[in-house]
DRENGUVEX-855485 format. One line per 5 residues: number of its first residue (from 1); their letters; for each residue x, y, z of N, C-alpha, C. Coordinates in nm, 2 decimals. Example, Ala and Ser with C-alpha at 12.3 -4.5 7.8 and 13.67 -1.06 7.14 Angstrom:
DRENGUVEX-855485
1	AS	1.32/-0.57/0.78/1.23/-0.45/0.78/1.32/-0.33/0.78  1.28/-0.22/0.71/1.37/-0.11/0.71/1.29/0.00/0.79 .
//
This chain:
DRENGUVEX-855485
1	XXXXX	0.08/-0.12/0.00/0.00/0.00/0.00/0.09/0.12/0.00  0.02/0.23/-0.08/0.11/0.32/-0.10/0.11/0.42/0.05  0.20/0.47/0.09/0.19/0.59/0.17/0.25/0.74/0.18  0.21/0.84/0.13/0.28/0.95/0.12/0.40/0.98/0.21  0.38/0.97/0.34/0.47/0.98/0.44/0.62/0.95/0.42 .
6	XXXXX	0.61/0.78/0.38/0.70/0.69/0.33/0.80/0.70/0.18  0.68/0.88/0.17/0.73/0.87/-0.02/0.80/1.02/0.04  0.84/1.10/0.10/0.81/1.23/0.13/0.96/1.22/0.23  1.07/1.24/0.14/1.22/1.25/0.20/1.26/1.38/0.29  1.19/1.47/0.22/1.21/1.64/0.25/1.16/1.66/0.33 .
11	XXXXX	1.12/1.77/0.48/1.01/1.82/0.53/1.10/1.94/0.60  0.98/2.04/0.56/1.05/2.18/0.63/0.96/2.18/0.77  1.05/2.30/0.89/0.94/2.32/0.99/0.98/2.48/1.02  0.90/2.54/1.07/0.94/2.64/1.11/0.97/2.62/1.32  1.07/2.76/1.34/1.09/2.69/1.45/1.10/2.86/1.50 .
16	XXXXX	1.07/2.90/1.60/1.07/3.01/1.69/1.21/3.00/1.77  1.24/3.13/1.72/1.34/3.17/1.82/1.36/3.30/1.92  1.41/3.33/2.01/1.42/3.43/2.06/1.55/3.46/2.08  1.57/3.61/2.04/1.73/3.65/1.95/1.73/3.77/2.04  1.84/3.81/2.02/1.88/3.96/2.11/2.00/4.04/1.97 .
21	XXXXX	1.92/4.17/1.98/1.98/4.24/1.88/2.10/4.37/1.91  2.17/4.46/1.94/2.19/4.57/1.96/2.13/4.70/1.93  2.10/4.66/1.82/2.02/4.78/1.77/1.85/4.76/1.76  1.80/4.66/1.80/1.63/4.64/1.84/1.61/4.59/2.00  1.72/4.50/2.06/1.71/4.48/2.14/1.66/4.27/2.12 .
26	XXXXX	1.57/4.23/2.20/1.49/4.12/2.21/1.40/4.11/2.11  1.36/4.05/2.05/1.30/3.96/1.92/1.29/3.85/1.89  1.20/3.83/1.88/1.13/3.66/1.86/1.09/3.66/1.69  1.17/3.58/1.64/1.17/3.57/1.47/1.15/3.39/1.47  1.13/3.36/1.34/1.13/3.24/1.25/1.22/3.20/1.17 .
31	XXXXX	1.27/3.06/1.22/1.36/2.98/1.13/1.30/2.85/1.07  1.39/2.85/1.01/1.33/2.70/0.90/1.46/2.59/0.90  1.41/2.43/1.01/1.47/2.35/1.00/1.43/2.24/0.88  1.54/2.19/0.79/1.48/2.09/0.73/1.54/2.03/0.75  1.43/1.90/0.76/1.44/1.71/0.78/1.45/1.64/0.65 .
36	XXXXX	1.58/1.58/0.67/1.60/1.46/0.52/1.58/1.32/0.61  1.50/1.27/0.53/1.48/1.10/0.59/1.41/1.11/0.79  1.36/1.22/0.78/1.35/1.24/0.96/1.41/1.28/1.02  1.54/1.36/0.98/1.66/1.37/1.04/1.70/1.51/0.98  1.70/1.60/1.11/1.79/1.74/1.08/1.90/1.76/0.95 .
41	XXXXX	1.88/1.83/0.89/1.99/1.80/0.81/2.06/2.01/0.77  1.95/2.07/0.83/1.98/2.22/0.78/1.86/2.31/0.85  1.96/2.40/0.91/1.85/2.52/0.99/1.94/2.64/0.95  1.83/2.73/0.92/1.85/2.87/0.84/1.78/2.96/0.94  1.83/3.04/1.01/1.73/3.11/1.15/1.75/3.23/1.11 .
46	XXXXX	1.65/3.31/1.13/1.59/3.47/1.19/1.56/3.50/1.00  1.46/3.41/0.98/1.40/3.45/0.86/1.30/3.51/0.83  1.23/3.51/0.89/1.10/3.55/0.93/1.05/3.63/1.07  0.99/3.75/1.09/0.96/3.81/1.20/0.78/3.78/1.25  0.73/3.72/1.12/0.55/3.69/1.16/0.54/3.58/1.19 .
51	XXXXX	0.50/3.48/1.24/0.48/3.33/1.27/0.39/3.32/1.13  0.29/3.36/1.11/0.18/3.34/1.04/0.25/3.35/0.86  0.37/3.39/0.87/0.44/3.42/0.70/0.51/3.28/0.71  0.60/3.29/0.80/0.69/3.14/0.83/0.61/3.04/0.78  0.44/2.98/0.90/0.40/2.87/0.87/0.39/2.84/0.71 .
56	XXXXX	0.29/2.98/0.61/0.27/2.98/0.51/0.36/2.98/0.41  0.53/2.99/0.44/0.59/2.97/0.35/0.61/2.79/0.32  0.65/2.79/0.49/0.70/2.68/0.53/0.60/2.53/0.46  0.47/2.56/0.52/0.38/2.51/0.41/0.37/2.48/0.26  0.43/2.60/0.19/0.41/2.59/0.05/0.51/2.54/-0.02 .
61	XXXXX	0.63/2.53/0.09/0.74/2.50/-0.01/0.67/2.30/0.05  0.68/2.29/0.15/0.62/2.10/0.15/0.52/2.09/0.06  0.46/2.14/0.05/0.35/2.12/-0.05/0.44/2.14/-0.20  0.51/2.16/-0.22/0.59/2.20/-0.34/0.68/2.04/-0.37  0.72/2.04/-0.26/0.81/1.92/-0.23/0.92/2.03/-0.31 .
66	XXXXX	0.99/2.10/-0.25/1.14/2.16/-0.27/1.20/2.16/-0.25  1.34/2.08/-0.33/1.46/2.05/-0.30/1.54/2.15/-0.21  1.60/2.12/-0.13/1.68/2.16/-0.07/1.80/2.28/-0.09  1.85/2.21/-0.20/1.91/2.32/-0.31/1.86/2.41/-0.32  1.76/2.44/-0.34/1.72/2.56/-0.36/1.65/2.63/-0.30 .
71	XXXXX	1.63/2.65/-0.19/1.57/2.67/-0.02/1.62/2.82/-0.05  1.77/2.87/-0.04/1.81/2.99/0.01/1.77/3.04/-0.11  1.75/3.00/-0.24/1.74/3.13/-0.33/1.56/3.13/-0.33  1.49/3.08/-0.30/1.34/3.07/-0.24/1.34/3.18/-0.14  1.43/3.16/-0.01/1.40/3.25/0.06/1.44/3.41/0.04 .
76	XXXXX	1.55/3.36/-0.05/1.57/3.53/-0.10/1.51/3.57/-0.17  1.42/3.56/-0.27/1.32/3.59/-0.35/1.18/3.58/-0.28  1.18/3.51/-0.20/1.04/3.59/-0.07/1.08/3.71/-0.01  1.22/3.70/0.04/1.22/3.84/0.12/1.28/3.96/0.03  1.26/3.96/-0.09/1.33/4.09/-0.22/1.47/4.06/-0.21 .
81	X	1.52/4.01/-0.12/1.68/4.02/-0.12/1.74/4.03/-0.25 .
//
């Protein structure tokens, strides 16, 4: 029997952090860990400042099923960089 789960190597999450800045002070932003085979393989932090952008990127790219490779030029074309 087929199971997506089983078929589904990639998986992003978003993950809350709480950062200390000089010039803002205290800040709670969004990072993005991804899992290969279930297993950590890459975390990119203080991407995001809304939880609610994070989930929905974070979402779209699993739903995309997007390679890994191409994660940082994804996120720099979300954020204008």
């Amino acid at each position: 029997m087929w199971n997506e789960e089983e078929t589904v190597m990639v998986r992003y999450h978003t993950i809350k952090e709480e950062l200390y800045s000089e010039a803002v002070g205290h800040y709670s932003a969004f990072g993005i860990l991804v899992q290969d085979s279930g297993h950590p393989s890459q975390y990119i932090p203080d991407i995001f400042l809304q939880e609610e952008q994070a989930d929905a990127f974070v979402e779209q790219i699993n739903a995309l099923q997007l390679s890994p490779v191409h994660l940082m030029d994804v996120i720099m074309d979300t954020l204008g960089v």
